[in-house]
N, CA and C atoms as an extended XYZ file, in Angstrom:
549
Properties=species:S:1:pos:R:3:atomname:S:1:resname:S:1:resid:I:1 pbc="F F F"
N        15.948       13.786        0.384 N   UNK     1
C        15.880       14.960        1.217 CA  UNK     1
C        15.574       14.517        2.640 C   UNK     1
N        16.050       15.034        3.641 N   UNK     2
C        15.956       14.729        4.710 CA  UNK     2
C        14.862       16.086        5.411 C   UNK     2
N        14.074       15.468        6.351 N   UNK     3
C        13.159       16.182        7.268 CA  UNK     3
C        13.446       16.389        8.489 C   UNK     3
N        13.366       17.367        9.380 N   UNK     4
C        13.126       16.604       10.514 CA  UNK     4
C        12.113       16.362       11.193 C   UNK     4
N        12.060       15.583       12.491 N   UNK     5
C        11.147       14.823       12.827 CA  UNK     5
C         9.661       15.312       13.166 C   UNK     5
N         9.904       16.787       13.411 N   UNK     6
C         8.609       17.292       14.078 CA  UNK     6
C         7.937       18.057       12.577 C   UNK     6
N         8.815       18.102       11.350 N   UNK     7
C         7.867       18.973       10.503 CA  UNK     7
C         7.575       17.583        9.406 C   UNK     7
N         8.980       16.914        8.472 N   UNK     8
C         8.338       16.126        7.340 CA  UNK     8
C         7.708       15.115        8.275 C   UNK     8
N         8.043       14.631        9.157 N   UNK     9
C         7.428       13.172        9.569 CA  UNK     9
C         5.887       13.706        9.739 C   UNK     9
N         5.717       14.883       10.465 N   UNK    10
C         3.717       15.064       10.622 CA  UNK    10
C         3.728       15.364        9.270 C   UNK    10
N         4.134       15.938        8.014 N   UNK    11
C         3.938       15.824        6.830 CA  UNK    11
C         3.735       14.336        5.825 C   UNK    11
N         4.674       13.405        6.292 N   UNK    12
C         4.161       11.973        6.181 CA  UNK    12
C         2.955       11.666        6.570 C   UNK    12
N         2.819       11.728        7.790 N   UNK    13
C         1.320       11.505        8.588 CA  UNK    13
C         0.230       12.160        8.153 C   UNK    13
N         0.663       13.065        7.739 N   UNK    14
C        -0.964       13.803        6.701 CA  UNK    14
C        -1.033       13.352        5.570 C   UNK    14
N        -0.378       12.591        5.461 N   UNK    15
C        -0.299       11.986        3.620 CA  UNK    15
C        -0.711       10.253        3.827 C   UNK    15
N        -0.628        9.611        5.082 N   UNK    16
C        -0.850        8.613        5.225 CA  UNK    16
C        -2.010        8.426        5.784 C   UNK    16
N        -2.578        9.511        6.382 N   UNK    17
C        -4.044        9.951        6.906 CA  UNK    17
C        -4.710       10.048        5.487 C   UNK    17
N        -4.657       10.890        5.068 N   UNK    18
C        -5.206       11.132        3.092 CA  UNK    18
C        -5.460       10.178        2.776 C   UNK    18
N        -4.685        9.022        2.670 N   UNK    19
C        -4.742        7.806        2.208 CA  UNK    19
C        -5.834        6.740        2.449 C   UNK    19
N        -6.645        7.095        3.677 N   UNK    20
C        -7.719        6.098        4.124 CA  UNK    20
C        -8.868        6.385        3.502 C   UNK    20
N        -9.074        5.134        2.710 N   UNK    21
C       -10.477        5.281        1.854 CA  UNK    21
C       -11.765        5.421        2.535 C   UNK    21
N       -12.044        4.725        3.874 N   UNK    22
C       -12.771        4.799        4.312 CA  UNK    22
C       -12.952        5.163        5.749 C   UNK    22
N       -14.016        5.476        6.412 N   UNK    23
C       -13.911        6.131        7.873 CA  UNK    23
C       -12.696        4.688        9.077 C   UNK    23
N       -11.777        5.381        9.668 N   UNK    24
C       -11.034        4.527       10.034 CA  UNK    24
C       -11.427        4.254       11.253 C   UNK    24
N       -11.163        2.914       12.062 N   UNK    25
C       -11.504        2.674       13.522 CA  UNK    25
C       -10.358        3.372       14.216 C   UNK    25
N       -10.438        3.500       15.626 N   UNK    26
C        -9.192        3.442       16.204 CA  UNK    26
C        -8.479        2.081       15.909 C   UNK    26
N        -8.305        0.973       16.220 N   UNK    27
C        -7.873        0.134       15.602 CA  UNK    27
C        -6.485        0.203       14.595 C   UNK    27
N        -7.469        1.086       13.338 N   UNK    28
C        -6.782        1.330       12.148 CA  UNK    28
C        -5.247        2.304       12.418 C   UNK    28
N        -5.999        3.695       13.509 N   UNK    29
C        -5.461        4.439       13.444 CA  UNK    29
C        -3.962        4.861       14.215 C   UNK    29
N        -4.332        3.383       15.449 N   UNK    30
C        -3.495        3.610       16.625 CA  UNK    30
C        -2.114        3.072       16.033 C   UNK    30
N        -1.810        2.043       15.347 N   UNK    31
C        -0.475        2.107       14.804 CA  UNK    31
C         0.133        2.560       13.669 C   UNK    31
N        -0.692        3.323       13.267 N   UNK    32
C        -0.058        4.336       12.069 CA  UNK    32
C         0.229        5.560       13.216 C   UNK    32
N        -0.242        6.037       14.063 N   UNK    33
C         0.071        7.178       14.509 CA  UNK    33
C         1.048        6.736       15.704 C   UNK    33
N         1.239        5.748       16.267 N   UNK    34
C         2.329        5.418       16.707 CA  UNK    34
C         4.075        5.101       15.941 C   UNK    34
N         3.705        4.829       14.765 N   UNK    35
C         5.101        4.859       13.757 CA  UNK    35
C         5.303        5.784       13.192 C   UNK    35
N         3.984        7.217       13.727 N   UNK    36
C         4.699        8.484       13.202 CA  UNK    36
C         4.927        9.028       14.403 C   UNK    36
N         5.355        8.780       15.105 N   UNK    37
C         5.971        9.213       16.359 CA  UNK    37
C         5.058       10.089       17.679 C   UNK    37
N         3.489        9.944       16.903 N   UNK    38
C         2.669       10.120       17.999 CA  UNK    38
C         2.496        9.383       19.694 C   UNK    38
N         3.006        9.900       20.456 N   UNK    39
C         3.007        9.395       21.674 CA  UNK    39
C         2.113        8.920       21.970 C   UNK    39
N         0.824        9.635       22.205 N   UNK    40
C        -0.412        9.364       22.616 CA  UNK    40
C        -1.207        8.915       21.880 C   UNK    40
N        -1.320        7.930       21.284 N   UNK    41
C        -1.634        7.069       20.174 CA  UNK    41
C        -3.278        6.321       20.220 C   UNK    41
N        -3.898        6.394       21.456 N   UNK    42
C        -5.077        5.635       21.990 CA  UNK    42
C        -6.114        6.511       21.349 C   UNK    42
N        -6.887        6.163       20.606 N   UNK    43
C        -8.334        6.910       20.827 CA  UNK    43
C        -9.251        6.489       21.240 C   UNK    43
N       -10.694        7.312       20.890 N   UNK    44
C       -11.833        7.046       21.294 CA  UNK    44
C       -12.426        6.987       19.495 C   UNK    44
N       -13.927        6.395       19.702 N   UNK    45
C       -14.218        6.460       18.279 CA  UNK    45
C       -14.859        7.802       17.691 C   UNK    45
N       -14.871        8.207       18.828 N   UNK    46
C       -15.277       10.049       18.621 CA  UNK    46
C       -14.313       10.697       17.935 C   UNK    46
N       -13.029       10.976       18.424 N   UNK    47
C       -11.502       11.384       18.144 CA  UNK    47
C       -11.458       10.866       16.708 C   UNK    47
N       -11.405        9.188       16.468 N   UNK    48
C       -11.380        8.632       15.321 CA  UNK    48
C       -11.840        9.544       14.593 C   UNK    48
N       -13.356        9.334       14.124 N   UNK    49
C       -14.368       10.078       13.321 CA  UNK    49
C       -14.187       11.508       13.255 C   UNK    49
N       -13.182       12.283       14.665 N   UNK    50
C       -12.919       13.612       13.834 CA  UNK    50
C       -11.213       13.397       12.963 C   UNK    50
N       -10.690       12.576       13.252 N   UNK    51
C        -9.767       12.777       12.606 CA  UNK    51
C       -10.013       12.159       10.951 C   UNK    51
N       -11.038       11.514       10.586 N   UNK    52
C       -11.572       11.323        9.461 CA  UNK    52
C       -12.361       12.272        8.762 C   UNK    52
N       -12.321       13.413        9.609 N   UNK    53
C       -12.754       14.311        8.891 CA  UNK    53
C       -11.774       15.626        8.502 C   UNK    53
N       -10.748       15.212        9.646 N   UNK    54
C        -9.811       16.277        9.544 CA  UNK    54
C        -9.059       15.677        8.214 C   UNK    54
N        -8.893       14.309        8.173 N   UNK    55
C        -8.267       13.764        6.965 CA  UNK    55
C        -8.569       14.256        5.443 C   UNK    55
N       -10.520       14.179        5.204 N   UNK    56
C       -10.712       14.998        4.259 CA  UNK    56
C       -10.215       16.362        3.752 C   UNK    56
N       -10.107       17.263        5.076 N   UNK    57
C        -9.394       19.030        5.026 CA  UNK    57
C        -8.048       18.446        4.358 C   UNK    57
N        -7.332       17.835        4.985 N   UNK    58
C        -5.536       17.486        4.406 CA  UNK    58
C        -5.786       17.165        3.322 C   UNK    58
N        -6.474       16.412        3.049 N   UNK    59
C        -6.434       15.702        1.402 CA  UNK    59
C        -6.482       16.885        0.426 C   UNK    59
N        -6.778       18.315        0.338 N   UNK    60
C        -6.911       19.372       -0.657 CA  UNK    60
C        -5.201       19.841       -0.330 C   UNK    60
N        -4.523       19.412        0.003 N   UNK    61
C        -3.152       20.162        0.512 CA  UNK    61
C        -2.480       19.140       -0.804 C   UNK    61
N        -2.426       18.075       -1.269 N   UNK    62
C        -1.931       16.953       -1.743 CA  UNK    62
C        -2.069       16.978       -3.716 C   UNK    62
N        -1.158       17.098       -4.492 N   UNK    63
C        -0.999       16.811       -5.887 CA  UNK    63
C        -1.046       18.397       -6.339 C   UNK    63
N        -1.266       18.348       -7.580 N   UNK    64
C        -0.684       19.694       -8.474 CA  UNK    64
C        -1.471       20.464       -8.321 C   UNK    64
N        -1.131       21.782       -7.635 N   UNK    65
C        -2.113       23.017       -7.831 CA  UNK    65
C        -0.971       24.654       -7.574 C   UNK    65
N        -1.872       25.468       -8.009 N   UNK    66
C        -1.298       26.581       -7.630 CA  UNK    66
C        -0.734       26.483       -6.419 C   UNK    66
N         0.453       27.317       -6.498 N   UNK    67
C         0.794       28.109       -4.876 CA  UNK    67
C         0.541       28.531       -4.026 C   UNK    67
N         0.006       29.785       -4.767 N   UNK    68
C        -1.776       30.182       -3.502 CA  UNK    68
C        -2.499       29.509       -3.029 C   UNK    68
N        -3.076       28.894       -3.947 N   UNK    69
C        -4.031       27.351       -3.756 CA  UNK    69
C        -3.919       26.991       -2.385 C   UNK    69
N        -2.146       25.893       -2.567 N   UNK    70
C        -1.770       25.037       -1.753 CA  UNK    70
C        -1.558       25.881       -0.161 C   UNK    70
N        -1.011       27.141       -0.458 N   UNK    71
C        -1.016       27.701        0.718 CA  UNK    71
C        -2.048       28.605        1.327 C   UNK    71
N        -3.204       28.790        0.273 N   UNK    72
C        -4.239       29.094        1.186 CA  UNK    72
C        -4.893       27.531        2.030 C   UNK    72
N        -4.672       26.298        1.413 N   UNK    73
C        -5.072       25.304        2.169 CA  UNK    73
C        -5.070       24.826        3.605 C   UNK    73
N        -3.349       25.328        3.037 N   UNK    74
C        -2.831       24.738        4.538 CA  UNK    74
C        -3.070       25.934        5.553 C   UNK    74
N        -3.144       27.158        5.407 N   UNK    75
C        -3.283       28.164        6.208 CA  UNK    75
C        -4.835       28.122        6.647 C   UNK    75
N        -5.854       27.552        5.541 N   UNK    76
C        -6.959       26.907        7.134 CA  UNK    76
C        -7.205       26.101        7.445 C   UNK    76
N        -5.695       25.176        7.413 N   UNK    77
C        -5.702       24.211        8.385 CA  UNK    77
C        -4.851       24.365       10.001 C   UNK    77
N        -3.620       25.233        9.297 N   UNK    78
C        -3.788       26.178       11.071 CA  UNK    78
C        -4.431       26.776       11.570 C   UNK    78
N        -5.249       27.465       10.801 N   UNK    79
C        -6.103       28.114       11.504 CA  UNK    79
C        -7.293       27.457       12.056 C   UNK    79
N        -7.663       26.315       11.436 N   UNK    80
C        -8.685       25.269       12.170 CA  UNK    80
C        -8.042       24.712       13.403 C   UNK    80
N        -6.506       24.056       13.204 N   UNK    81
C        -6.117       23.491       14.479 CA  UNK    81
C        -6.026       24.376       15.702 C   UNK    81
N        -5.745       25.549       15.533 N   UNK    82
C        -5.715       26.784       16.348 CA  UNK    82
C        -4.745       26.352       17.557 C   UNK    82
N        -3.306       25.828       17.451 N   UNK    83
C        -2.603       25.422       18.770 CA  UNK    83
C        -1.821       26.749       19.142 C   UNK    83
N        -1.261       26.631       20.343 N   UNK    84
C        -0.466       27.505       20.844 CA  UNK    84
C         0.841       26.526       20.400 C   UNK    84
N         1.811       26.883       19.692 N   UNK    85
C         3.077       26.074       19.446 CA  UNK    85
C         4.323       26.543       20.813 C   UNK    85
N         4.609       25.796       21.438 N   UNK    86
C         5.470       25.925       22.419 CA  UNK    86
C         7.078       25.232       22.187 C   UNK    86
N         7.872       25.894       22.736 N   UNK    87
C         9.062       24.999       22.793 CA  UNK    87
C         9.253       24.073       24.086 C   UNK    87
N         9.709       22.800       23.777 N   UNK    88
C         9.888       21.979       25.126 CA  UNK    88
C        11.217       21.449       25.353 C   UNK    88
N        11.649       21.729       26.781 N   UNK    89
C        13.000       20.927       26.878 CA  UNK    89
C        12.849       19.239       27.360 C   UNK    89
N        11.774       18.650       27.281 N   UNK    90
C        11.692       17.307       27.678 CA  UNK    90
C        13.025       16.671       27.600 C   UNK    90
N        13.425       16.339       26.693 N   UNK    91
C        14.166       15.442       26.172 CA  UNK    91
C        16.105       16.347       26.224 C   UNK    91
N        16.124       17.426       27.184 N   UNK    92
C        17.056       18.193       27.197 CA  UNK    92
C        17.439       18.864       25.818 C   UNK    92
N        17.251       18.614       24.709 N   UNK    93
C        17.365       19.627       23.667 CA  UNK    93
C        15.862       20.367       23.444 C   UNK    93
N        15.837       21.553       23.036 N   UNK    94
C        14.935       22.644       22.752 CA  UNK    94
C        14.619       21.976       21.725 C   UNK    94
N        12.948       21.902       21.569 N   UNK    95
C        12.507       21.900       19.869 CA  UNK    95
C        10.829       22.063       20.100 C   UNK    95
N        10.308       21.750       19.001 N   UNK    96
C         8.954       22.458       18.650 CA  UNK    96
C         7.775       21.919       19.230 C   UNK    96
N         7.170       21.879       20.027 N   UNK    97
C         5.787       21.205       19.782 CA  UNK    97
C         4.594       22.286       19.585 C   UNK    97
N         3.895       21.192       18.531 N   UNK    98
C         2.802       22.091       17.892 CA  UNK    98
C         1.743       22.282       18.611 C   UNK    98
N         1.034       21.766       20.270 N   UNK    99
C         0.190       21.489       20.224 CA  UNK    99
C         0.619       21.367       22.513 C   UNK    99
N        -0.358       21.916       22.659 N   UNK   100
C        -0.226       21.706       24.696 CA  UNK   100
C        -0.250       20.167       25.009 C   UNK   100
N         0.694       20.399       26.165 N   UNK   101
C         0.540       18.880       26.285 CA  UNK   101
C        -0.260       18.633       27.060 C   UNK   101
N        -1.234       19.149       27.095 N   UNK   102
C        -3.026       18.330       27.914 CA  UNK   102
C        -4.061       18.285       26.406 C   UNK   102
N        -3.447       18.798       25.428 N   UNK   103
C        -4.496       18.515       24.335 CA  UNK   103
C        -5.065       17.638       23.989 C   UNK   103
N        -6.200       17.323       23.456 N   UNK   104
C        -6.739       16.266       23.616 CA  UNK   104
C        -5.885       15.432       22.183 C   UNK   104
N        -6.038       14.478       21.810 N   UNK   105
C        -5.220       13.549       20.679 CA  UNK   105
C        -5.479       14.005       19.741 C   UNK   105
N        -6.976       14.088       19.030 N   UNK   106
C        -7.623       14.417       17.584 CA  UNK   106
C        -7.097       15.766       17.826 C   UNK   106
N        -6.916       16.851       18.689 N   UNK   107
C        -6.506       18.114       18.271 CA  UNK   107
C        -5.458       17.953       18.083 C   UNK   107
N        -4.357       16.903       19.060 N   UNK   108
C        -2.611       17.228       19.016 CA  UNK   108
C        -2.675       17.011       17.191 C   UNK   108
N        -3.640       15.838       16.629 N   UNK   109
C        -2.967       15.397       15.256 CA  UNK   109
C        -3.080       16.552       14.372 C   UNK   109
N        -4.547       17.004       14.912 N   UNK   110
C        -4.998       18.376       13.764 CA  UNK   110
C        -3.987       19.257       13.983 C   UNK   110
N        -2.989       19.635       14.801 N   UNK   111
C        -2.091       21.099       14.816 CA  UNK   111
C        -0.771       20.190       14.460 C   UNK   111
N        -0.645       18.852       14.722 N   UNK   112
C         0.734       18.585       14.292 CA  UNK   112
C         0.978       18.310       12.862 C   UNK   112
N        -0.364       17.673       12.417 N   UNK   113
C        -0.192       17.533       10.369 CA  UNK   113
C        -0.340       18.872        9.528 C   UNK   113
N        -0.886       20.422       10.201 N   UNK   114
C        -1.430       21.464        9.985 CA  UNK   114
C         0.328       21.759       10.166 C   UNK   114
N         1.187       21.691       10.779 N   UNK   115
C         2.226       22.566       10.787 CA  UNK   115
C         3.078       21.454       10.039 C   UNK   115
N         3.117       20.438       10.418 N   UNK   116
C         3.632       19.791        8.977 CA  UNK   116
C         4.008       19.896        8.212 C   UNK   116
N         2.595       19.775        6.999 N   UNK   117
C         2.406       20.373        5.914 CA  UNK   117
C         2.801       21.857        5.640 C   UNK   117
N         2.592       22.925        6.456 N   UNK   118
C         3.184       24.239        6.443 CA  UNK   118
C         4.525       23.998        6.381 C   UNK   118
N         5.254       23.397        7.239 N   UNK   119
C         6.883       23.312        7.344 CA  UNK   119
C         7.247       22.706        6.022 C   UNK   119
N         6.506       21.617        5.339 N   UNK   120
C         7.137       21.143        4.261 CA  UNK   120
C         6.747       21.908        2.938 C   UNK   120
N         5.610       22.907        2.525 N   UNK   121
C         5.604       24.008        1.762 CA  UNK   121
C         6.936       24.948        1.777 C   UNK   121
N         6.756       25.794        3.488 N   UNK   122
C         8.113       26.665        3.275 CA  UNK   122
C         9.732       26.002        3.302 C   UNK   122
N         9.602       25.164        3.861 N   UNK   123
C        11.102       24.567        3.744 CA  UNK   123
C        11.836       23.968        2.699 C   UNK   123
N        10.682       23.066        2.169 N   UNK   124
C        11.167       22.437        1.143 CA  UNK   124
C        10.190       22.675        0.106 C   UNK   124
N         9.260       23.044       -0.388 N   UNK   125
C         8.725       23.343       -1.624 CA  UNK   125
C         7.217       22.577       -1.364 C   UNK   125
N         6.151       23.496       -1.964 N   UNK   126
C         5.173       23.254       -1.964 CA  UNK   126
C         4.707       21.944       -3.138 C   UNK   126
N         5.587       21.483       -3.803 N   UNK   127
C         5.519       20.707       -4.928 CA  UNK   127
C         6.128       19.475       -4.366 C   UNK   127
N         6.240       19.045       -3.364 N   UNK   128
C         6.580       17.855       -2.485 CA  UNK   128
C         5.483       16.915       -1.980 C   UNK   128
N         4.514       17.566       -1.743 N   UNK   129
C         3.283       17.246       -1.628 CA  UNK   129
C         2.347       16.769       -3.171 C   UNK   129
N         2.583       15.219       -3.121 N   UNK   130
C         1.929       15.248       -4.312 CA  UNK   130
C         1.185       14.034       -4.334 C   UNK   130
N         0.422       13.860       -5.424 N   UNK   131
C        -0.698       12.437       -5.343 CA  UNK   131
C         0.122       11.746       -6.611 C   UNK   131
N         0.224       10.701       -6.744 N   UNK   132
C         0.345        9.550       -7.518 CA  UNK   132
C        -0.020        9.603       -9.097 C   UNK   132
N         0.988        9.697       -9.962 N   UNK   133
C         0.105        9.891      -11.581 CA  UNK   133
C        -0.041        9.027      -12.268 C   UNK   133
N        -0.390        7.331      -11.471 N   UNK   134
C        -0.352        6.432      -12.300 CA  UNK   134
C        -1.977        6.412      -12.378 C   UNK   134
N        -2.617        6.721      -13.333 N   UNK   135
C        -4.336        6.784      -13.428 CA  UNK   135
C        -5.012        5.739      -12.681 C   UNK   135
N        -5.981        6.505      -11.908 N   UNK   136
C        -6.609        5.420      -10.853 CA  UNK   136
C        -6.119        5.174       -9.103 C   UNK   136
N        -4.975        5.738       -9.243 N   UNK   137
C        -4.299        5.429       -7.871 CA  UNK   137
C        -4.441        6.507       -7.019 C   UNK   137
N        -3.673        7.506       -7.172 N   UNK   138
C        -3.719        9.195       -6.679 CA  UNK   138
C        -3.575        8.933       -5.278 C   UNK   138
N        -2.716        8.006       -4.823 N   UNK   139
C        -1.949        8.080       -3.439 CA  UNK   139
C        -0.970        9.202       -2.737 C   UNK   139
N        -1.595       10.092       -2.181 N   UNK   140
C        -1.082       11.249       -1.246 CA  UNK   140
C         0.193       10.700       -1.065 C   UNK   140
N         1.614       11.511       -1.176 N   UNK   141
C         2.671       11.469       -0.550 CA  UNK   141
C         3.513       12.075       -0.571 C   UNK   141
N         4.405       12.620        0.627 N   UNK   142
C         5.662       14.036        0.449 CA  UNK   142
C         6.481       13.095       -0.278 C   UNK   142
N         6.966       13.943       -1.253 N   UNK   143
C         8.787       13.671       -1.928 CA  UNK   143
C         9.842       14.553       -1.438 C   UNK   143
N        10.233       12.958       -0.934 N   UNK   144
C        11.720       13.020        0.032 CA  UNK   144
C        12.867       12.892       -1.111 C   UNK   144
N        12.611       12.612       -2.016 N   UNK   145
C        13.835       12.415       -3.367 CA  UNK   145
C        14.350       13.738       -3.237 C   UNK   145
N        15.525       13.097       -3.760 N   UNK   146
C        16.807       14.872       -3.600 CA  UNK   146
C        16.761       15.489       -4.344 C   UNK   146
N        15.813       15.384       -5.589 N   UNK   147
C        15.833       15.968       -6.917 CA  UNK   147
C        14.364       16.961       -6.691 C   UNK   147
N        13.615       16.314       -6.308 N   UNK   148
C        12.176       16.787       -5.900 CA  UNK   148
C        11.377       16.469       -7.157 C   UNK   148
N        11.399       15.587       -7.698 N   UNK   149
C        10.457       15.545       -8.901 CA  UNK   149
C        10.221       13.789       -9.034 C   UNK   149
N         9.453       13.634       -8.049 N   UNK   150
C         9.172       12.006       -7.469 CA  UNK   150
C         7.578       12.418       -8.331 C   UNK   150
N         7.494       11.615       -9.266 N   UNK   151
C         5.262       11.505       -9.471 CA  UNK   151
C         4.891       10.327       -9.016 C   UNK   151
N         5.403        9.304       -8.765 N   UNK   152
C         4.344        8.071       -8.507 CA  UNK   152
C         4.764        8.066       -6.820 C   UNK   152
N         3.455        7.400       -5.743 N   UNK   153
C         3.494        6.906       -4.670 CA  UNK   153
C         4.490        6.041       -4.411 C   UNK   153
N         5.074        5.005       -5.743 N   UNK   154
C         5.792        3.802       -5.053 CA  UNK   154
C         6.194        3.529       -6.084 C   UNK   154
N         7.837        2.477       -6.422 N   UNK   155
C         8.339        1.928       -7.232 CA  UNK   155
C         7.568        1.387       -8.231 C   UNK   155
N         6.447        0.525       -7.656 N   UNK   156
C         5.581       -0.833       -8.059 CA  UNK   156
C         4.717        0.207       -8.664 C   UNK   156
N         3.575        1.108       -8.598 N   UNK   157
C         3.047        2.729       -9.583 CA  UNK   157
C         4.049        2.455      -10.838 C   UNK   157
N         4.941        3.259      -11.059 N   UNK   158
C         6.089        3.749      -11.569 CA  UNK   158
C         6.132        2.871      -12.374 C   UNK   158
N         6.647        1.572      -12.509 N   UNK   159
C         6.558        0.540      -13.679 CA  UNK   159
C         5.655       -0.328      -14.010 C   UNK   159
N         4.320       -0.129      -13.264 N   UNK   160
C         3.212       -0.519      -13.887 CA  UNK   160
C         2.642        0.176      -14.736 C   UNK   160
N         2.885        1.653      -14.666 N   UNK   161
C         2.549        3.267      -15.452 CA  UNK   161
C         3.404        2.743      -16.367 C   UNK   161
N         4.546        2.545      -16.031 N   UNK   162
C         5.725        2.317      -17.549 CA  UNK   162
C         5.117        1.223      -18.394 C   UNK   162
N         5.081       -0.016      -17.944 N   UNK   163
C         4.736       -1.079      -18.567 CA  UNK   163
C         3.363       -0.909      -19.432 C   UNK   163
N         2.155       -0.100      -18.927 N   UNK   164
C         0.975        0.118      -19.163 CA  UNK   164
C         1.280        1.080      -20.608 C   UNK   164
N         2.010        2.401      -20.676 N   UNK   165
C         2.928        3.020      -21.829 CA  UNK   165
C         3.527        2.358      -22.590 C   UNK   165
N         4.135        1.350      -22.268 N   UNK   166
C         4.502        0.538      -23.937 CA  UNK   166
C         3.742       -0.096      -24.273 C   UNK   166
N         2.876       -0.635      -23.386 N   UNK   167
C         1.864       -1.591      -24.405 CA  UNK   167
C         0.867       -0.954      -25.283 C   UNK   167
N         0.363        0.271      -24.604 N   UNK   168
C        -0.021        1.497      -25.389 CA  UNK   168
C         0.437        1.885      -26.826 C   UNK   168
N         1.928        2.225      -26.692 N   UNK   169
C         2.598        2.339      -28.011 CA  UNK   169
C         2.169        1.299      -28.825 C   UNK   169
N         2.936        0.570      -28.406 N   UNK   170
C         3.314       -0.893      -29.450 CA  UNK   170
C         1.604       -1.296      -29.730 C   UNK   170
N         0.767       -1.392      -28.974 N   UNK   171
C        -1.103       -1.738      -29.253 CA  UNK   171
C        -1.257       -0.493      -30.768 C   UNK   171
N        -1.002        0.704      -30.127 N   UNK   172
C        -1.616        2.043      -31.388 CA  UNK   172
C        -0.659        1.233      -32.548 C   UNK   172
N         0.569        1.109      -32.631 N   UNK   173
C         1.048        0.872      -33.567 CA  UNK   173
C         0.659       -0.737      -34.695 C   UNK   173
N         0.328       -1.489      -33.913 N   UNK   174
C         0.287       -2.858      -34.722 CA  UNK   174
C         1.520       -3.860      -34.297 C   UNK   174
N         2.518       -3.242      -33.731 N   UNK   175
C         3.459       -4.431      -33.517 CA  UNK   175
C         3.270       -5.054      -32.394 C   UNK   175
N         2.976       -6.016      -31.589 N   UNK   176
C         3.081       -6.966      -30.797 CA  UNK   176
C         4.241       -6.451      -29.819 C   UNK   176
N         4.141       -6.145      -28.395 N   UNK   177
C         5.392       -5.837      -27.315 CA  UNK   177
C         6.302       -6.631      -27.719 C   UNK   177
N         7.423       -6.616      -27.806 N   UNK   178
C         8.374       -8.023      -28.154 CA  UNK   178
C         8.549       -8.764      -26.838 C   UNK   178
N         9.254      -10.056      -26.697 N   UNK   179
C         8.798      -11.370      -25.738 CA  UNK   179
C        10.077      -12.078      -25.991 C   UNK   179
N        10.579      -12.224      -25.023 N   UNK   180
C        11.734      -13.552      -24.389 CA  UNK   180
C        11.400      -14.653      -25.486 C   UNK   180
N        12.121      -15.044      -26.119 N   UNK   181
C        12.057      -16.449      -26.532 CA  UNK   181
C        12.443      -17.433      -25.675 C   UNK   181
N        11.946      -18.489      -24.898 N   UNK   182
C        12.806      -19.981      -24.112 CA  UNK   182
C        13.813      -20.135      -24.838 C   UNK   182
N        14.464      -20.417      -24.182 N   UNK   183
C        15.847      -21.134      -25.107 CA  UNK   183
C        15.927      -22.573      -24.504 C   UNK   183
């Protein structure tokens, strides 16, 4: 499935924000938010520390829940970012920005992952937004698959979950996984 840039990509970015286990430096933060197409990419460690907290709010938007649920989530997370959304001709085509352009950074991120996530509920399905079902992992991430029914974070999830399931079987059962003979 394809996004475009101003709704799935800040929908990526709230899922790659989710993802930080622990309080992030700027450091951490300045080139992840530069490869999501955040311009203004510099922080302070103030900014940091709120966007580690704004990260916690996103993280309830992420894996299986009601509808309501998911969209009462995200609806106070616009309503926390509280931007005026404007259209801009910068770049000579019309398109969206979520957020004034004197805003400070930690707010531009809070109104741009807040509409995001909203854009990727109504556009493409609130079930895109999902965490990882290989037990133990529960890595935040939109599904971009064309089918929409992606469960693991990553290939490498996916057949370690598989591999972990047959040995399961074949363990309950008594038979030994079967094994390559050398030739």
């Amino acid at each position: 499935m394809h996004f475009d840039p101003y709704g799935g990509e800040a929908a990526r970015l709230a899922a790659d924000l989710v993802n930080f286990t622990a309080p992030p430096q700027p450091r951490d933060l300045e080139p992840l938010l530069a490869a999501h197409g955040i311009v203004r990419s510099v922080l302070t460690a103030r900014q940091a520390a709120e966007i580690w907290t704004w990260c916690r709010r996103l993280a309830v938007c992420f894996g299986p829940q009601d509808l309501g649920r998911r969209c009462q989530a995200v609806n106070a997370l616009l309503a926390a970012a509280s931007s005026t959304p404007h259209i801009s001709l910068h770049d000579g085509n019309p398109h969206l920005h979520y957020s004034a352009a004197d805003a400070d950074t930690a707010a531009h991120i809070q109104a741009v992952t807040a509409a995001g996530l909203a854009y990727v509920v109504c556009s493409a399905g609130a079930d895109r937004l999902g965490r990882c079902a290989r037990g133990g992992c529960g890595v935040a991430f939109v599904d971009t698959s064309r089918n929409g029914r992606r469960t693991y974070c990553s290939v490498r999830c996916a057949n370690n979950d598989a591999v972990a399931r047959h040995r399961r079987r074949h363990h309950s059962t008594g038979h030994p996984p079967a094994t390559q003979e050398a030739e």
